[in-house]
N, CA, C and O of each residue as an XYZ file, in Angstrom:
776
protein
N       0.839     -1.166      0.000
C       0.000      0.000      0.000
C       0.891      1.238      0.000
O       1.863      1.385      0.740
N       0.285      2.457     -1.266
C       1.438      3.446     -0.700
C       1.079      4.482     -0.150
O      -0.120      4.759     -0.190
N       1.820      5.185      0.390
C       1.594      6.079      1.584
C       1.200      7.239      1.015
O       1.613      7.553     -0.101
N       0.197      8.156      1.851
C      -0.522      9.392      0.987
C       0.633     10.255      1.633
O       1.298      9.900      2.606
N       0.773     11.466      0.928
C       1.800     12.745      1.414
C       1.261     13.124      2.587
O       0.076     13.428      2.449
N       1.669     13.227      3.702
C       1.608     14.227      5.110
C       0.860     15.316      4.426
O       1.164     15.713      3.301
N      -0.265     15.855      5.230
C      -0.588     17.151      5.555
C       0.003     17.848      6.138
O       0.350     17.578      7.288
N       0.348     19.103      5.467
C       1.507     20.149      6.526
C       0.490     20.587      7.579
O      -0.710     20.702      7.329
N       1.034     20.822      8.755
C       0.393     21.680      9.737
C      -0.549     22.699      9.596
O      -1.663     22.651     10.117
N      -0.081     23.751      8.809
C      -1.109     24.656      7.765
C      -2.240     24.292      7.253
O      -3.410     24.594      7.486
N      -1.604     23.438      6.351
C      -2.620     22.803      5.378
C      -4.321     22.087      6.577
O      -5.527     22.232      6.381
N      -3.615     21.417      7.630
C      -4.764     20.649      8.376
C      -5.508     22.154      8.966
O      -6.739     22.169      8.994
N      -4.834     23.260      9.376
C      -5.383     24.450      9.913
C      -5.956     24.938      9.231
O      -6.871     25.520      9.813
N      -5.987     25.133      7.757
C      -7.033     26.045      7.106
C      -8.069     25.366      7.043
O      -9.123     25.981      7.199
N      -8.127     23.915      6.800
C      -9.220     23.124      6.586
C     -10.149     22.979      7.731
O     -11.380     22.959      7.750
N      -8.808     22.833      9.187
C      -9.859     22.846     10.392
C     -10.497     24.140     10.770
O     -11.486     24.022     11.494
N     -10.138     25.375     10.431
C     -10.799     26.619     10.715
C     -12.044     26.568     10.230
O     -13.031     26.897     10.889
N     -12.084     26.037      8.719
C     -13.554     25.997      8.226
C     -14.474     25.207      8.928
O     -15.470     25.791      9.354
N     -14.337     23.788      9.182
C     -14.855     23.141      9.790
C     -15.592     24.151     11.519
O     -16.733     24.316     11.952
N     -14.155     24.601     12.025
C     -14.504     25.289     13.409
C     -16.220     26.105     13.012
O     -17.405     25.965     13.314
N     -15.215     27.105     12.034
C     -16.395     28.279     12.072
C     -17.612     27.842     11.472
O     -18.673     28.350     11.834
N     -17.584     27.055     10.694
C     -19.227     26.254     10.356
C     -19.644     25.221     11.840
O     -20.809     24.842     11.959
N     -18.724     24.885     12.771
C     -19.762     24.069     13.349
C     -19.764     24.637     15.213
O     -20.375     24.114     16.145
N     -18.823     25.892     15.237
C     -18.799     26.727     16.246
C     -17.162     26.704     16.822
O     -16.455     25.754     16.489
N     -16.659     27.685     17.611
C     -15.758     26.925     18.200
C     -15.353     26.547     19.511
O     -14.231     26.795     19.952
N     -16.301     25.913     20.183
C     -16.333     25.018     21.213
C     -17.220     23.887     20.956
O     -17.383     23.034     21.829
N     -17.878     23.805     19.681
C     -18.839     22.498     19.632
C     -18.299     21.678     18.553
O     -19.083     20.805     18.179
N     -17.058     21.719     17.885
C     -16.855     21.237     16.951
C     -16.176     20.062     17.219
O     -15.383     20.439     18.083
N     -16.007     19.105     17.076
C     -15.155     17.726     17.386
C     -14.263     17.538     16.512
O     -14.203     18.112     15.424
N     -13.110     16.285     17.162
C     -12.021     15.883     15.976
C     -12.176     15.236     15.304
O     -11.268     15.008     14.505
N     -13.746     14.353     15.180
C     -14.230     13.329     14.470
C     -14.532     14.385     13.174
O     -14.097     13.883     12.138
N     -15.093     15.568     12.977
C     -15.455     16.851     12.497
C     -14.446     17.410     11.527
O     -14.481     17.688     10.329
N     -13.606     17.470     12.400
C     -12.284     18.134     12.033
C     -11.250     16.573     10.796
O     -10.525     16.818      9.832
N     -11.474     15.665     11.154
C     -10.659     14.289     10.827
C     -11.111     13.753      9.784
O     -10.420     13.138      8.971
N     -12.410     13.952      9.703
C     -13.453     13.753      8.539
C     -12.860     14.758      7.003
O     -12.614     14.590      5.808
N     -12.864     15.497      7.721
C     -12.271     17.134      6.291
C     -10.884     16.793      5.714
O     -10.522     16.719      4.540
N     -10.153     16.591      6.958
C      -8.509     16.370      6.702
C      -8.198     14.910      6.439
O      -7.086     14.682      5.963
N      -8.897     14.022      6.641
C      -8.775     13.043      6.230
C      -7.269     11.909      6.921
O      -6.398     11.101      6.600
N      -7.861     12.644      8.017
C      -6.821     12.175      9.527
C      -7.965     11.463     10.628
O      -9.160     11.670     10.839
N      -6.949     10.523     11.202
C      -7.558      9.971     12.428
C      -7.972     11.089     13.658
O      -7.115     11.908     13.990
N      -9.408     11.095     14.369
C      -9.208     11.977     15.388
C      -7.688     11.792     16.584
O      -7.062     12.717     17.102
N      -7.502     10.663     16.703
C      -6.052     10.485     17.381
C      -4.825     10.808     16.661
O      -3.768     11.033     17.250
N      -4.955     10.833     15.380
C      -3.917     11.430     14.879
C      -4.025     13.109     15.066
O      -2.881     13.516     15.271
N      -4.855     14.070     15.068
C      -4.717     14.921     15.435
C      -4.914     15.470     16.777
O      -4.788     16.674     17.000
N      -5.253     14.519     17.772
C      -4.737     14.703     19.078
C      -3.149     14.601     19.277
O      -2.534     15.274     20.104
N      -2.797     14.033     18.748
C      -1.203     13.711     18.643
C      -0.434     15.221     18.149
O       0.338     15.916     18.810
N      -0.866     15.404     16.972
C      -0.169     16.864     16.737
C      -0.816     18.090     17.303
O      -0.244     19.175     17.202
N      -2.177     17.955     17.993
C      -2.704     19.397     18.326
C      -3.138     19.516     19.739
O      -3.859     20.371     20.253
N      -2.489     18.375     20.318
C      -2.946     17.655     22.027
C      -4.526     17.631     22.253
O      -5.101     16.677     22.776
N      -5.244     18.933     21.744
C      -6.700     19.245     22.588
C      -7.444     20.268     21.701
O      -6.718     20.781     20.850
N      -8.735     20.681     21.710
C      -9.516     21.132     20.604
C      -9.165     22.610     21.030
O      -9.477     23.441     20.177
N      -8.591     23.099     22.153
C      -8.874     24.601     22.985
C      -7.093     25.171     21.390
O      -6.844     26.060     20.576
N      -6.607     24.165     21.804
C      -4.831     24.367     20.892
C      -5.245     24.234     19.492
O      -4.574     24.918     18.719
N      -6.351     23.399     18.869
C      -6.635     23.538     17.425
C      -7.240     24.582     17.445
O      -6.827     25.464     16.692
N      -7.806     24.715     17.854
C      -9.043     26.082     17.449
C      -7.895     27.484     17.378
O      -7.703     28.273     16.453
N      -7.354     27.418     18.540
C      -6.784     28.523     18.939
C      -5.323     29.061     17.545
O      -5.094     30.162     17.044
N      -4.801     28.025     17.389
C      -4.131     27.733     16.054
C      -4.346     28.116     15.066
O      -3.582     28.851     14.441
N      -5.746     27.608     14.561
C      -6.369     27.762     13.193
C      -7.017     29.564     13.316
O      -7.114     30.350     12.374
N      -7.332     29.788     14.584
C      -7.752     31.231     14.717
C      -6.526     32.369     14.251
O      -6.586     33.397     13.577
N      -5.036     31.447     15.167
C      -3.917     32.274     14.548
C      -3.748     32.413     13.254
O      -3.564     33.549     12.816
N      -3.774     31.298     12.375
C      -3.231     31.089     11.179
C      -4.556     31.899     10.272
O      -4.407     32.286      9.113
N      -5.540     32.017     10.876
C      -6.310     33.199     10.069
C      -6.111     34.281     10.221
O      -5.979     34.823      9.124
N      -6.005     34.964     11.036
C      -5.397     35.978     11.695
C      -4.120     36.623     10.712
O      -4.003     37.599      9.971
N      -3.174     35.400     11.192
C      -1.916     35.784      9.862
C      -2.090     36.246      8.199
O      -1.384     37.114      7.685
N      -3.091     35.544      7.524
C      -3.437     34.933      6.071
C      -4.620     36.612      6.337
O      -4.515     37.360      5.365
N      -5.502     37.103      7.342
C      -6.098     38.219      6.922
C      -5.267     39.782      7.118
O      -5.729     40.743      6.502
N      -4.342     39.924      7.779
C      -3.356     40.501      8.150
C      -2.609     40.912      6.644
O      -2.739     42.060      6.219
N      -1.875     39.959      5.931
C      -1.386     39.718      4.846
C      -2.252     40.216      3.571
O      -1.664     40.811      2.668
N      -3.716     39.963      3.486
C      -4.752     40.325      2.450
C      -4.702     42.099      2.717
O      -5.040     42.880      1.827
N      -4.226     42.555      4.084
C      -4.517     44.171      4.182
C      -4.199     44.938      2.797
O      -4.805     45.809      2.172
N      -2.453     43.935      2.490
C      -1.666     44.981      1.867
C      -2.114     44.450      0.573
O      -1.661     44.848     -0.501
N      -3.291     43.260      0.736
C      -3.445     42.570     -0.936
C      -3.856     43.653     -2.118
O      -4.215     44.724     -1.629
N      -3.884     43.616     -3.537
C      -4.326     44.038     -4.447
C      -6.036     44.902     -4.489
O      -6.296     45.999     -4.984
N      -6.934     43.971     -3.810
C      -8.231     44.331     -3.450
C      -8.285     45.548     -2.327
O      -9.247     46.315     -2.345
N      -7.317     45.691     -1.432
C      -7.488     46.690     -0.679
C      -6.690     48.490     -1.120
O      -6.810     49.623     -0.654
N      -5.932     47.878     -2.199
C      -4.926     48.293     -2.704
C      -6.332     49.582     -3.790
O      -6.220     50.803     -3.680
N      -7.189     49.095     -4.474
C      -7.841     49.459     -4.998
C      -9.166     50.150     -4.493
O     -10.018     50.579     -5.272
N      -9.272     50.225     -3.007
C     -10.326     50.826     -2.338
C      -9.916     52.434     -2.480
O      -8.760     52.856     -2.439
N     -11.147     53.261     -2.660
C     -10.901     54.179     -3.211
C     -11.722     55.430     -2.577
O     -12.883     55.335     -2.976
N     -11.569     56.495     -1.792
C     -12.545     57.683     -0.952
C     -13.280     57.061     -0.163
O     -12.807     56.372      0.740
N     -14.888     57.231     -0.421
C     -16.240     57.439      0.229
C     -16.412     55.832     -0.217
O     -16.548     54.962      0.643
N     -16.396     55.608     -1.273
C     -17.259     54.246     -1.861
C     -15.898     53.399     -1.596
O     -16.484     52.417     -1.140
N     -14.828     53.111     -1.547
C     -14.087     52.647     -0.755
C     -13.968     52.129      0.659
O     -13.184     51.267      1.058
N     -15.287     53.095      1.669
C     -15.004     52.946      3.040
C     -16.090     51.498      2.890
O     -15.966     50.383      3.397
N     -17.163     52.052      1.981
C     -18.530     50.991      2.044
C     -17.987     49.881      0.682
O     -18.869     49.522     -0.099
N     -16.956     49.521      0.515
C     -16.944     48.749     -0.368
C     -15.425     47.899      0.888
O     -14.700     47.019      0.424
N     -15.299     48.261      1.964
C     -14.118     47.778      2.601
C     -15.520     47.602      3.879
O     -15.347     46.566      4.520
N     -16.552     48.235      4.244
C     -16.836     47.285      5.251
C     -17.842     46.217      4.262
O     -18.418     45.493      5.075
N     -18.161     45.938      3.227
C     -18.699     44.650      2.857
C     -17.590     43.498      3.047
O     -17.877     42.496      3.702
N     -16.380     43.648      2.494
C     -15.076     42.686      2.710
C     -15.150     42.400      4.470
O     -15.253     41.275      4.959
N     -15.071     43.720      5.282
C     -15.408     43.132      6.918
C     -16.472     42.063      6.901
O     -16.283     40.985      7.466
N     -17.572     42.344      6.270
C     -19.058     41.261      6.919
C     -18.519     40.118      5.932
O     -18.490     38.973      6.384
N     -18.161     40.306      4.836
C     -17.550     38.721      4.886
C     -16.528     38.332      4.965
O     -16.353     37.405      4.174
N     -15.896     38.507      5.403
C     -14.665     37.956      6.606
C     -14.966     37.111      7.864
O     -14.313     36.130      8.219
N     -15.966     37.588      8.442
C     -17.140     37.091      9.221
C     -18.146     36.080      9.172
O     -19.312     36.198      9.550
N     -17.218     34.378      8.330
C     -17.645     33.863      7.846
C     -17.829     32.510      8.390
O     -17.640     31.444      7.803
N     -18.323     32.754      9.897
C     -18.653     32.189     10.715
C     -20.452     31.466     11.018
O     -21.299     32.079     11.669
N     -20.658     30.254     10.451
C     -22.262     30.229     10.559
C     -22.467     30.673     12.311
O     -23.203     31.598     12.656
N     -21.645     29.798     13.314
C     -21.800     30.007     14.722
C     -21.327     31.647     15.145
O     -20.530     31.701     16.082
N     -21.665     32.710     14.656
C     -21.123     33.827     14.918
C     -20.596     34.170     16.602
O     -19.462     34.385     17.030
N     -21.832     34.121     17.266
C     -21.649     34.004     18.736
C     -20.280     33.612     19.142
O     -19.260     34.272     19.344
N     -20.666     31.814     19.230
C     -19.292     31.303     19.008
C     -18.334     31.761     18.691
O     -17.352     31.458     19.368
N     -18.210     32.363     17.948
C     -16.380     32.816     16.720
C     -16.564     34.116     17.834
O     -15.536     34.479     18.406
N     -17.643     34.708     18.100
C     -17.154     36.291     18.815
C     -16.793     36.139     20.596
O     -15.936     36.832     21.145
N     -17.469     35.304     21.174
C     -16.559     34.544     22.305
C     -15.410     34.023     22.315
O     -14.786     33.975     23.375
N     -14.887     33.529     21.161
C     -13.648     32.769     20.752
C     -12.733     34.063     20.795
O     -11.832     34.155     21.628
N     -12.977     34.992     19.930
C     -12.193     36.231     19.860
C     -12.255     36.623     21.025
O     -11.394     36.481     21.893
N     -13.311     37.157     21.114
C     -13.002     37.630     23.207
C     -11.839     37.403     23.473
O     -10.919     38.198     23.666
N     -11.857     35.887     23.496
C     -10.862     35.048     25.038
C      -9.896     35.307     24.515
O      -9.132     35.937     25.246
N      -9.390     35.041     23.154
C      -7.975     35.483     22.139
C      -7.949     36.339     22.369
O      -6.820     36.289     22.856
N      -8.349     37.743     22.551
C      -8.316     39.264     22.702
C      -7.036     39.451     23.604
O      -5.990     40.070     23.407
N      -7.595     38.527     24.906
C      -7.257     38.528     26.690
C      -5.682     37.454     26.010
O      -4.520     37.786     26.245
N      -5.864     36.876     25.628
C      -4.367     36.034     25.829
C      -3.169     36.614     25.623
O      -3.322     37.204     24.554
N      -2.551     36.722     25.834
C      -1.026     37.516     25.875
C      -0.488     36.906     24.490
O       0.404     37.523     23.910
N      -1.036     35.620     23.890
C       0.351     35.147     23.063
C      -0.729     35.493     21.167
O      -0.443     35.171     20.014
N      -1.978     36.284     21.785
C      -2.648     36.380     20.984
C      -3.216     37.938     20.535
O      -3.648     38.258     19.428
N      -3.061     38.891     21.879
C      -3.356     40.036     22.265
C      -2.723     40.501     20.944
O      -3.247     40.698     19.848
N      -1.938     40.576     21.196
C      -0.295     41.165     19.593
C      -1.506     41.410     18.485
O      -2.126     42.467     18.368
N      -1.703     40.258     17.728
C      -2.161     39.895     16.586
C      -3.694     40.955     16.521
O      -3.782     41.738     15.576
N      -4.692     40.906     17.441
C      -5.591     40.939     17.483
C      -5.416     42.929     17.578
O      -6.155     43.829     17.178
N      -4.652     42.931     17.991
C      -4.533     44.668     18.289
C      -4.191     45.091     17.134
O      -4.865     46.019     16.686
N      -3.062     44.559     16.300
C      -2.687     44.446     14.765
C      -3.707     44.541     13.881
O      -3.468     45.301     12.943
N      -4.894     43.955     13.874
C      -5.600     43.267     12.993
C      -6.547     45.116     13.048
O      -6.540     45.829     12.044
N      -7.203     45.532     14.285
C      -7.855     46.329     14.271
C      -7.013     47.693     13.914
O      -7.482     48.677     13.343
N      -5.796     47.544     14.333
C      -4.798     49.195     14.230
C      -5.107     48.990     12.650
O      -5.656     49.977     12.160
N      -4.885     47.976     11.794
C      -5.028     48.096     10.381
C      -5.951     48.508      9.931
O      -5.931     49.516      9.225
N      -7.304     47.675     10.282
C      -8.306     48.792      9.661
C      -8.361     49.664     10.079
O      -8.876     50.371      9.213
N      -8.103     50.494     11.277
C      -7.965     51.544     11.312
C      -7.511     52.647     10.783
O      -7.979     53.785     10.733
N      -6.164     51.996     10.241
C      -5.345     52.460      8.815
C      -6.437     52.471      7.605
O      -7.081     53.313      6.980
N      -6.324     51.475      7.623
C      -7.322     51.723      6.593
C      -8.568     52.528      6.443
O      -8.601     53.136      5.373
N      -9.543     52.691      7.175
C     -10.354     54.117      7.336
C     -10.155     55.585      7.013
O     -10.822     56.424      6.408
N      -8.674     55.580      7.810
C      -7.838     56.505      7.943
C      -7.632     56.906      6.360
O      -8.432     57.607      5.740
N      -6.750     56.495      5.957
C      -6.294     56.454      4.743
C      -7.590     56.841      3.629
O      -7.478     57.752      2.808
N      -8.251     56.379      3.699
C      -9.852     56.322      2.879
C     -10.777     57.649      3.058
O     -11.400     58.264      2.192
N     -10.684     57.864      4.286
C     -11.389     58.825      5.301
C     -10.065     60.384      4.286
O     -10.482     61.347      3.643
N      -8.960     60.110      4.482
C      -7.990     61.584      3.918
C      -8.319     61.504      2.492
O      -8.353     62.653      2.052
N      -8.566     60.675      1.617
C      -8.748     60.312      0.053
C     -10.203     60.954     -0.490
O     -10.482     61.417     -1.596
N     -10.951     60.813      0.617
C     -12.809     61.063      0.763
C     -11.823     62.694      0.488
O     -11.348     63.094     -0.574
N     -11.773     63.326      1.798
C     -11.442     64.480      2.098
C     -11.056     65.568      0.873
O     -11.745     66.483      0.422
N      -9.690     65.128      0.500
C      -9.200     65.522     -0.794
C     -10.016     65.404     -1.923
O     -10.555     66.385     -2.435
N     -10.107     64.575     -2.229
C     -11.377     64.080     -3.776
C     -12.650     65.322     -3.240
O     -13.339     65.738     -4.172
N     -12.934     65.834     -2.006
C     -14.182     66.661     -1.738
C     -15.097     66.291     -2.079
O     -15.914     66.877     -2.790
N     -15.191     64.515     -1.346
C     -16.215     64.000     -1.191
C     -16.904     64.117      0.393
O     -18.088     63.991      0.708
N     -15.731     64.400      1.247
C     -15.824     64.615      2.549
C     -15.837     66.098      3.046
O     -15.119     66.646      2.211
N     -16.211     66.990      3.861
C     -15.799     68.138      4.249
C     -14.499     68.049      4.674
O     -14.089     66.888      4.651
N     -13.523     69.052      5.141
C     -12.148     69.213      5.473
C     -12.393     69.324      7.028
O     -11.449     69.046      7.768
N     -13.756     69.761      7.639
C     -13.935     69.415      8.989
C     -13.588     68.307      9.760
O     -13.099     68.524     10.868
N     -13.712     67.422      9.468
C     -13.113     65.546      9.648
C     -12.188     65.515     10.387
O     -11.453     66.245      9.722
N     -11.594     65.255     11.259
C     -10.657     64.607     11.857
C     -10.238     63.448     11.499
O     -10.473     62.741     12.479
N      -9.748     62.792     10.678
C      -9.138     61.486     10.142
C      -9.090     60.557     11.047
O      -9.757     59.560     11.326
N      -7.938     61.212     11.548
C      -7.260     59.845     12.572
C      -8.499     59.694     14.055
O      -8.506     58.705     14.788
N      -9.525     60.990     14.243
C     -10.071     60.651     15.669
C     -11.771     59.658     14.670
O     -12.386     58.810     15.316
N     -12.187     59.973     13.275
C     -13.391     59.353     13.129
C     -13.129     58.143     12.772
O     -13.968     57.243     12.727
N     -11.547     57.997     12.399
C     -11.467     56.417     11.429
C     -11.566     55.672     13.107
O     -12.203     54.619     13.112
N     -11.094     56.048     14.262
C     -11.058     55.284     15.944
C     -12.633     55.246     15.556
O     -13.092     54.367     14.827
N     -13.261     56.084     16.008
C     -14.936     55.879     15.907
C     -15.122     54.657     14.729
O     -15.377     53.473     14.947
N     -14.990     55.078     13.899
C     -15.591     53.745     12.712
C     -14.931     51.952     13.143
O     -15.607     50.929     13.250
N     -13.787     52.074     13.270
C     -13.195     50.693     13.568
C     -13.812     50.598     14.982
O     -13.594     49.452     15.374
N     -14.500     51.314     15.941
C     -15.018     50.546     16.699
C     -16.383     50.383     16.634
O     -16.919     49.410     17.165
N     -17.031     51.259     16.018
C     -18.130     50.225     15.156
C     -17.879     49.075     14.597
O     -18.903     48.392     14.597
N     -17.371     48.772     14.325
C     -16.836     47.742     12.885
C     -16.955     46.658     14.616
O     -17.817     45.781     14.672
N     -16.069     46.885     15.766
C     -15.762     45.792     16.709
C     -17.109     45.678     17.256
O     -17.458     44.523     17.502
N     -17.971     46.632     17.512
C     -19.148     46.846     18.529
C     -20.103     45.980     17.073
O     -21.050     45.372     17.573
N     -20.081     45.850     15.943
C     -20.939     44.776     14.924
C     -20.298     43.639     15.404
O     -20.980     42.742     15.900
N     -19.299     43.558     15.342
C     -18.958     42.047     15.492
C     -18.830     41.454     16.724
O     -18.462     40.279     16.730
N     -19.057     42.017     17.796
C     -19.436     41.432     18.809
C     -20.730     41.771     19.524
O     -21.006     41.014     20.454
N     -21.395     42.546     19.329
C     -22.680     43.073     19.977
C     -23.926     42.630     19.276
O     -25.094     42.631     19.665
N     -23.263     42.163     17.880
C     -24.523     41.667     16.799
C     -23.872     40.050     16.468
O     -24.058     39.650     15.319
N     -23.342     39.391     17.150
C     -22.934     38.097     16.874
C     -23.284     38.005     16.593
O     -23.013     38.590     15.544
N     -24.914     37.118     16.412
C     -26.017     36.229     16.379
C     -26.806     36.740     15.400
O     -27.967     36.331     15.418
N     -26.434     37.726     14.320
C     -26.743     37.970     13.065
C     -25.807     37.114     12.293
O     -24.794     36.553     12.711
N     -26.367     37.104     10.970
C     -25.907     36.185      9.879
C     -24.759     37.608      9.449
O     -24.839     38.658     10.087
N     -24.041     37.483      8.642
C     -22.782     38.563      8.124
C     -23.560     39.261      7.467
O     -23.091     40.393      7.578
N     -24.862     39.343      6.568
C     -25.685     40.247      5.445
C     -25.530     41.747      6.702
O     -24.911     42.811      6.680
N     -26.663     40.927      7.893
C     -27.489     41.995      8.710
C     -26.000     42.766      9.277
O     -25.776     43.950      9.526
N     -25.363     41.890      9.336
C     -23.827     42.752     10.017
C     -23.471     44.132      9.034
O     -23.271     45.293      9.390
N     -23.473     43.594      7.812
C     -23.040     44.445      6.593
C     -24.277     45.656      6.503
O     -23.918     46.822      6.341
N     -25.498     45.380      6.597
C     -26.611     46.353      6.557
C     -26.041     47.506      7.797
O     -25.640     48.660      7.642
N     -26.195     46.626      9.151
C     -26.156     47.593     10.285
C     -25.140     48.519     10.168
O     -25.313     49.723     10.356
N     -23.798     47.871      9.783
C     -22.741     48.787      9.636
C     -22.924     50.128      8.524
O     -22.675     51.332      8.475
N     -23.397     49.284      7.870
C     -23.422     50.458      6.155
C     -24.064     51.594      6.847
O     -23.493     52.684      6.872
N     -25.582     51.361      7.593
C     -26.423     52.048      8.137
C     -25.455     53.175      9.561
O     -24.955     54.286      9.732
N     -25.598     52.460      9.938
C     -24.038     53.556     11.468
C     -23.227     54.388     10.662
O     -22.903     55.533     10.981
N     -22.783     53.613      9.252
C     -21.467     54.900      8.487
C     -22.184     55.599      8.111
O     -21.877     56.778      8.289
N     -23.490     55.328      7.411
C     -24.280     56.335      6.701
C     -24.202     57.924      7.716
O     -23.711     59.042      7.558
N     -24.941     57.264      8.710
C     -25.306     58.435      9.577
C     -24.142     59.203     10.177
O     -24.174     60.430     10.269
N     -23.180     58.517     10.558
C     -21.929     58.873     10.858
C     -21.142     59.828      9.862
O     -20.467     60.724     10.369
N     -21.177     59.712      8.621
C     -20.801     60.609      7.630
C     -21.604     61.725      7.261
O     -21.271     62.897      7.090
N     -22.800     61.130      7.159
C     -23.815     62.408      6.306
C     -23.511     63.888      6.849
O     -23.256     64.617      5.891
N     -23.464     64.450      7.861
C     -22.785     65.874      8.226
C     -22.052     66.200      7.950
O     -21.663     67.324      8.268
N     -21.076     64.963      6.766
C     -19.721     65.626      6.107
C     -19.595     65.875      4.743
O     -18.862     66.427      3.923
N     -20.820     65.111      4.870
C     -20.950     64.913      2.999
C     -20.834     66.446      2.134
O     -21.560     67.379      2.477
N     -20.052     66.559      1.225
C     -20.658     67.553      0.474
C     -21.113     67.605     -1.061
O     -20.379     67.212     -1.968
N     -22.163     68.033     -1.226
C     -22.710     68.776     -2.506
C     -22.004     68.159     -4.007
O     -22.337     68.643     -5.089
């Protein structure tokens, strides 16, 4: 019989993230996870000891892989006003969690971990950048008034963006994407000009 190629570590993590976020991440099993990757659940007790170290893993290794998409081509091309609402649709699906709840408790606790805190502060300073950046482009183009504060409304917007994704878990990503669009709307319109 011949032997199939090893799954790299990676490779079993992207596959188990999907699995996580479709089946929650505290309810998901290795029978779940073993089924996708096409590994024994004891074989991935062996490389991942316990489901708290897979999950937590596969959360990193997304983390890394969305981090990396900041500087991708697609963000590269976001552009003023219709840029800000064409970068929070990419947020609501990013958010591609059926167990939302789940995935936003999961983040929580990652928030609090020291070996995870880093990443997670990273992840938001970026969009923040990114607002930022979008928010001065609006401005100039005089799609925005010059009243704006950049750097203090893009803080306001990225914590909308956190206060959707954790205060509205238990929406599907559409209603996430509505509510948000709806908060920027109102949030901008006093700047809009003519």
């Amino acid at each position: 019989m011949s032997r199939t190629k090893k799954q790299s570590d990676s490779e079993v993590l992207a596959i188990a993230f999907d699995v996580i976020a479709r089946e929650g991440f505290t309810s998901f099993t290795f029978e779940q996870v073993g089924r996708a990757v096409k590994l024994s659940p004891a074989a991935l007790v062996k490389r991942f000891k316990n489901k708290k170290t897979l999950a937590l893993l596969a959360r990193n290794q997304k983390w890394d892989q969305n981090l990396g998409q900041i500087e991708s081509d697609a963000f590269k091309k976001l552009f003023g006003l219709k840029g800000i609402f064409d970068f929070l649709q990419m947020i609501a699906l990013s958010v591609n969690s059926r167990r939302l709840g789940e995935h936003a408790i999961f983040l929580g606790t990652e928030a609090c971990s020291p070996h995870s805190r880093k990443k997670v502060a990273n992840y938001f300073e970026n969009t923040r950048r990114i607002f930022h950046d979008l928010l001065v482009q609006a401005i100039k183009s005089g799609e925005l008034s010059e009243e704006i504060d950049p750097k203090l409304l893009s803080k306001t917007l990225e914590a909308l963006v956190q206060g959707a994704i954790f205060q509205f878990a238990f929406l599907d990503e559409k209603s996430i994407e509505l509510h948000l669009k709806m908060h920027f709307e109102i949030m901008l319109k006093p700047y809009l000009r003519d």
